[in-house]
Structures are given as C-alpha cells and as structure tokens.
C-alpha positions, 0 to 999 in steps of 0.5 A: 116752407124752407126758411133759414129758421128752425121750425119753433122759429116759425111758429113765433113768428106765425103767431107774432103775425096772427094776433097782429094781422088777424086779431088786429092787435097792437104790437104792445098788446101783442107782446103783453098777450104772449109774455115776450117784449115790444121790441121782439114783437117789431122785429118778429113782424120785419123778420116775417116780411122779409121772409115772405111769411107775409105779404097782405095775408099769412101765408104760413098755414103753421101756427103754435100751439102744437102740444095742445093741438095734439093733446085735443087730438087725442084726446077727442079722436079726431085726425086733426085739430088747429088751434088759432092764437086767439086774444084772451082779453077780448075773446072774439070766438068767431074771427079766428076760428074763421080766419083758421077754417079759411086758411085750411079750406084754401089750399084744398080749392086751389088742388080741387080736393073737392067737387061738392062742399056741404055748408052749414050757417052761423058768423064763423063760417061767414068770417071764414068766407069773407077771408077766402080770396076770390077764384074761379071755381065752376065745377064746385058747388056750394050746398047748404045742409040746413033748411033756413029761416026768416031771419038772420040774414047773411050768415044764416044758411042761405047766406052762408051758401051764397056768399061762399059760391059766390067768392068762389066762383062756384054755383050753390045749392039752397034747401029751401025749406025751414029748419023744423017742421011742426010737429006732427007734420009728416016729414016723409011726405014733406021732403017726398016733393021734387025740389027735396028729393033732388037736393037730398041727392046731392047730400048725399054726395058730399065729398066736404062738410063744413059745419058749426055748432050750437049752445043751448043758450040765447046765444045761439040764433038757433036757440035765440030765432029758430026754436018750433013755437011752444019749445024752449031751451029748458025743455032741450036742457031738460032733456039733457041737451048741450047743443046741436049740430046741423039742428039736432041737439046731442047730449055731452056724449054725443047721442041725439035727447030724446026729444020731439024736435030731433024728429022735425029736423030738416036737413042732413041727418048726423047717420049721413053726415057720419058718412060724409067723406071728410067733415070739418068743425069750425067754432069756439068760445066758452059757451060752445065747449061741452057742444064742441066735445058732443059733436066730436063723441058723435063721431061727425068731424074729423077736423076740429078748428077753434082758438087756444082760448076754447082750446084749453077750455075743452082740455080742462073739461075733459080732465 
C-alpha cells in the first residue's frame, strides 16, 4: 500500500483499527490497551478513513508486532507467523486469530492459489469463515480432513466444510466417517470401502491445509465430546500428550504418544499432512501454547496465525 506515512505509521494505524473493528473495543480502552491517549486513538481511527485503510473492513493485511513475529519465526522454524492485536483484559482466542487467518486466506482466493483446501474444525476456523466476503469460486473445493462427530454443530467438521464452500461458492467434500474407530477395529478394511477410498484421494492432493489445534483439557471438544469410551485425558496426559492435530495427540516435541488412540485416528495422517504443499495453523490462548509449539516441532505448518496474547506466551515458553 503506498501512503504519505512511513510504515510504523501504518502498522499504528492497523492496529488502532484492529482492536476497534475487530476486537469491538471502545476508543478509551483502545487507548488504555496500547498505552497511548484517547485523543490519538480518535484521530488514528479519521487518519485510517481517509486514507482508505478502512472501509466496512481493514483492508491492510500489515499488522504490529513484527519483532515478536520474526522472533516466533524463528524461533519455531516456520516461513511465517502473524500475530493479531488481541484484548489482554478479555482474552477471546478464537475471534482474532480467526479474523487474521481469513484476512490471509482472501487475497490467496481472489488469485486462485489454490484448487483444493483441506479443513480441519473448531470456533477459530468458523470465525475465520464467518469473516471471509462472499465469492464465487467453483473450481475450489472445500475438503474436510477430519472424520466428524454427533455433535458440535457448525463448528465441527462438517460445518466447518460447508460453511466455507458455501461463502465461497465453492463445492465441499465431507469424510464422513467418525474421528475414531474403536479399538481393535480394522481400520485397513474400514477405509478399504469406496466412499473412503475416494475422498482419501483428494487428501492426498491438497494444495492447502488449513488447520487448528487442540489442548488436553476439557477445553478442548475433542477432549470434552469426541474421546473413544473408556479414554480420558489423564490417560493421554499420562502418556506425555500436550494436545492433538487433526486427532492425533503429539508430545511438546512434536512426536505421536504412544497410545492406542494414534492408531484409531480417521483422517489425514500428519506423514501426509507434512507433504501437503502449504499448511496453515490458525489458533490461540493459554491453554493451546505448548500444542501450538507440538505441532510446529512436528514439522506440519508453515503458517502459524495466532494473537500478541498467545504469541508472548509461546516466547516465554521457549526461553
């Protein structure tokens, strides 16, 4: 974007816009949030209109935070991270990270980057949907990567899938199977029938995955609704896990426990998912920090998109 402001500018005036239009914040605690005066958040805010930053929505895909993006980078060895300006005083970790991942999927649908996007569930990625302007996309198609459950609702994978094929105009593939198999079922013969057969295909030919991750708390629906009967999340705990990706529980390196529940995962194994040409991991809060820095050790992301909150979280972890 050219302005008639350096880029710092920018960045202040992004953020001034973020926190008031995405974080629905008033201008008084839009100042108190980043230490500055009402009065320099009210002419933030005209300086943004009349420069065209924003018009019903931010248009400036740059936000703040670079040292501490660059720093996460790095530190995680991904090729890129986006940390959006989040409220510290009422942490909602799934509306900004939502609003960022959608901000960073738009201009890659308008330029038709990509033909088949893998999906994963869960309240970020349904805020990141609800946020995404509605086009007319046919040759996309939405796939889901997870099998589903009973409940849930919109945001699990089956809404997921659907609610971004349908603003997109695009079609959408559902696996419709459930996320785990009993034990001891033969999971071979189970995904040797047709309708698995063919949509494991398409997971094989993503060109996107767009995914979220998972504690081992009852914070998690995975956890909380989703768990095989007879496992719980001491067992998982117990066995070292942090959280899961796609229904398979990593340890804080990155490696699969040595569990039970690994084997009867149905969906897109993380091998796979390592070989998917560019993967996106959109998610946030407290409880999610050491399964953000699993899955990134596991070598599954190369987009990381989460808030400043959870983003100086993850720094103080790593040391």
């Amino acid at each position: 974007m050219t302005m008639g402001t350096t880029e710092e500018s920018e960045a202040f005036l992004t953020e001034v816009c973020w926190h008031y239009y995405v974080n629905e914040l008033t201008q008084s605690e839009v100042a108190r949030a980043m230490g500055v005066t009402r009065l320099r958040v009210n002419r933030a805010l005209q300086e943004a209109r009349a420069a065209g930053i924003v018009r019903v929505e931010i248009t400036s895909p740059f936000l703040a935070r670079i040292e501490m993006q660059e720093e996460l980078r790095q530190k995680l060895n991904l090729d890129e991270v986006i940390c959006a300006p989040a409220n510290p005083e009422a942490h909602d970790y799934h509306m900004p990270a939502g609003a960022a991942l959608a901000a960073w999927l738009e201009p890659g649908l308008r330029e038709g980057r990509w033909r088949s996007i893998g999906v994963s569930w869960g309240m970020t990625l349904k805020n990141a949907f609800l946020r995404l302007p509605r086009m007319t996309l046919p040759g996309v198609e939405i796939v889901s990567m997870i099998g589903g459950t009973s409940q849930g609702g919109s945001f699990n994978s089956f809404g997921i899938a659907s609610g971004f094929a349908d603003k997109l105009g695009a079609s959408y593939s559902l696996f419709s199977a459930p996320i785990y198999l009993s034990p001891g079922t033969d999971k071979a013969g189970f995904l040797s029938e047709g309708v698995f057969k063919t949509h494991l295909r398409k997971l094989e030919k993503l060109d996107l995955a767009v995914l979220v991750v998972g504690d081992v708390t009852d914070k998690s629906f995975l956890v909380s609704m989703g768990l095989p009967s007879g496992i719980t999340a001491d067992d998982l705990r117990a066995a070292g896990a942090v959280g899961d990706v796609l229904g398979h529980f990593l340890t804080v390196d990155g490696v699969e426990v040595d569990h039970p529940i690994n084997r009867c995962a149905i969906g897109l194994d993380l091998d796979s998912l390592s070989q998917v040409p560019q993967c996106v991991l959109a998610a946030a809060g407290a409880h999610k920090v050491e399964a953000i820095i699993a899955s990134c050790r596991r070598g599954v992301v190369d987009t990381l998109i989460t808030d400043d909150v959870t983003g100086h979280l993850i720094l103080d972890k790593l040391g």
